[in-house]
N, C-alpha and C positions, 0 to 999 in steps of 0.2 A: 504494500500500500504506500510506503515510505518513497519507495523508487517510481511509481506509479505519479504520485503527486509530484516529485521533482521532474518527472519527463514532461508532465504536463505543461509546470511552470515555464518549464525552458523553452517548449516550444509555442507556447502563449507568448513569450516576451522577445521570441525571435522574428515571432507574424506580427509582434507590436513595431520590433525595431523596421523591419522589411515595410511596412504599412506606411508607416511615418517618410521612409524612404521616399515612397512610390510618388506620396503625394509632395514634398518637399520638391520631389522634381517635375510633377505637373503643376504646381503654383511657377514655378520657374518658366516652363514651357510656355503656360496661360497669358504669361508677360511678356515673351519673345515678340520684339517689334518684328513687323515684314521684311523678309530677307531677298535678296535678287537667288531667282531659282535658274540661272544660265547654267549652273553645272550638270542638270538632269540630262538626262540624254530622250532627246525622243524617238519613240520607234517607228519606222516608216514602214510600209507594208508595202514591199515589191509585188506589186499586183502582176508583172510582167513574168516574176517568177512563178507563179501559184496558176495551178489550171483552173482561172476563171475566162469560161467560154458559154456557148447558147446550150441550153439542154432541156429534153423534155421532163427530167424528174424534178418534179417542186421542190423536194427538199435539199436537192444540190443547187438548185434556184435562190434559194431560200440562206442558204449560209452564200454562197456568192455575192447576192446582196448585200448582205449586212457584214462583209468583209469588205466590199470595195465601201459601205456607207461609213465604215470604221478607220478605211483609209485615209479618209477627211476630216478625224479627229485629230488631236494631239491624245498621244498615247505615252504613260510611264508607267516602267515596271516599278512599284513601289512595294514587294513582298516580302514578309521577315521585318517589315521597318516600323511600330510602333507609332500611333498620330501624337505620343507623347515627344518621342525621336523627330516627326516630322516637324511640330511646332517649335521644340529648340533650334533644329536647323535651318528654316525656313520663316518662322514667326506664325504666330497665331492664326494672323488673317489669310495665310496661304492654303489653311488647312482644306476647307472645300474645295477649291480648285484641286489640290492634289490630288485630292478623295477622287473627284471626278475621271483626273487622269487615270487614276490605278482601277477607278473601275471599267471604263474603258479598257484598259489590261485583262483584267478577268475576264468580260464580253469577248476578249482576241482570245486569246488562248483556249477557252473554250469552245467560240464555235468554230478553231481550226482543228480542236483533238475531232468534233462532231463531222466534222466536213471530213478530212481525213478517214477516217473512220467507217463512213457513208460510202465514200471512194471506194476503201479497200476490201467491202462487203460487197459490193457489186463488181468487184472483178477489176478495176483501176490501179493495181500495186504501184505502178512506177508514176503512176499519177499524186497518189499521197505520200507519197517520198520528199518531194519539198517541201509541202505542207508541213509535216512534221519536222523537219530539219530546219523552216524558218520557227516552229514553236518554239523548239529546241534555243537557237538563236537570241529569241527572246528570253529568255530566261524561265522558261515555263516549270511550274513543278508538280505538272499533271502527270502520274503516273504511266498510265498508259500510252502516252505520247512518245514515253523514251520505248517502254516495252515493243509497239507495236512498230517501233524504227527499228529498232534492236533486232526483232523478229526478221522485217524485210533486209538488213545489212545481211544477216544469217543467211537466209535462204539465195540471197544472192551475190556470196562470197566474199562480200566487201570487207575484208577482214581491219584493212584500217579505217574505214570510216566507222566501223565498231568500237576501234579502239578510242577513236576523237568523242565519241559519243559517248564512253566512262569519263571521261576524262571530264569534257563539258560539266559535268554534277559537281565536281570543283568548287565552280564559281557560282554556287545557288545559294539562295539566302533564304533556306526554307529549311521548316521543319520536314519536307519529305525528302531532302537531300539525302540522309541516310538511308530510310527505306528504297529510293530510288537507286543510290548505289551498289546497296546489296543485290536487288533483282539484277541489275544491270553485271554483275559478278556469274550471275547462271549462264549469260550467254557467252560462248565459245568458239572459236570457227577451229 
């Protein structure tokens, strides 16, 4: 009971110290004047690379559109980064705008894993190859984007661009970096 009440203590007074933390640094954030955000980088979407052409299936219609409509946005990968992170480094009043951008992000990567995907289920293999290699590109850390690249490297012997594709998970700023890296450990040529 003795060691029971002292683990509790400690760990009450370590969610007190970490708590006090958290907000000590969003009062700080909340106060950050507007910052110049020229160092993001935005991502352009080579529409000349991605087979967007006429088709009678609606739902390749359908993400084709809202790929080229996405083209027209400003798009930032802003994943892994905290709106606490974002308002220290950028200021308070940036934070909507970024929000916008990163979600914009999320709408990409998403409906390139779906579009992809869609592709490679009606028989398109080499047609969702760059799709998924521009997702890849962006910094995507949709699971199955690496897998189902990974898969077509595999099946058609591309032993190094298998290897650039471990490799790529490197530079992600995501909690699925590591689950992604493992799967990406299975394949083998």
């Amino acid at each position: 009971v003795v060691w029971y009440a002292y683990e509790r203590a400690k760990s009450i007074k370590k969610a007190r110290i970490s708590s006090e933390k958290f907000w000590a640094k969003e009062a700080e954030a909340n106060s950050t004047r507007k910052k110049s955000m020229a160092d993001l980088t935005l991502i352009t979407i080579p529409l000349d690379r991605l087979p967007i052409t006429s088709t009678d299936d609606e739902k390749l219609g359908e993400y084709q559109d809202f790929i080229t409509f996405l083209s027209e946005k400003d798009i930032i990968n802003l994943t892994g980064i905290s709106n606490t992170d974002l308002k220290l480094e950028y200021g308070v009043a940036n934070l909507p705008l970024l929000t916008h951008y990163d979600q914009c992000y999320t709408h990409l990567v998403r409906t390139l894993q779906a579009f992809a995907q869609l592709l490679y289920d009606n028989g398109y293999e080499a047609e969702c190859v760059p799709v998924l290699e521009f997702a890849v590109e962006t910094g995507s850390d949709i699971s199955t984007t690496y897998k189902l690249l990974a898969q077509l490297y595999v099946k058609n012997g591309e032993k190094e661009k298998l290897m650039l594709l471990k490799s790529k998970t490197e530079s992600l700023n995501s909690a699925m970096k590591k689950p992604i890296d493992r799967m990406l450990q299975e394949f083998d040529l």
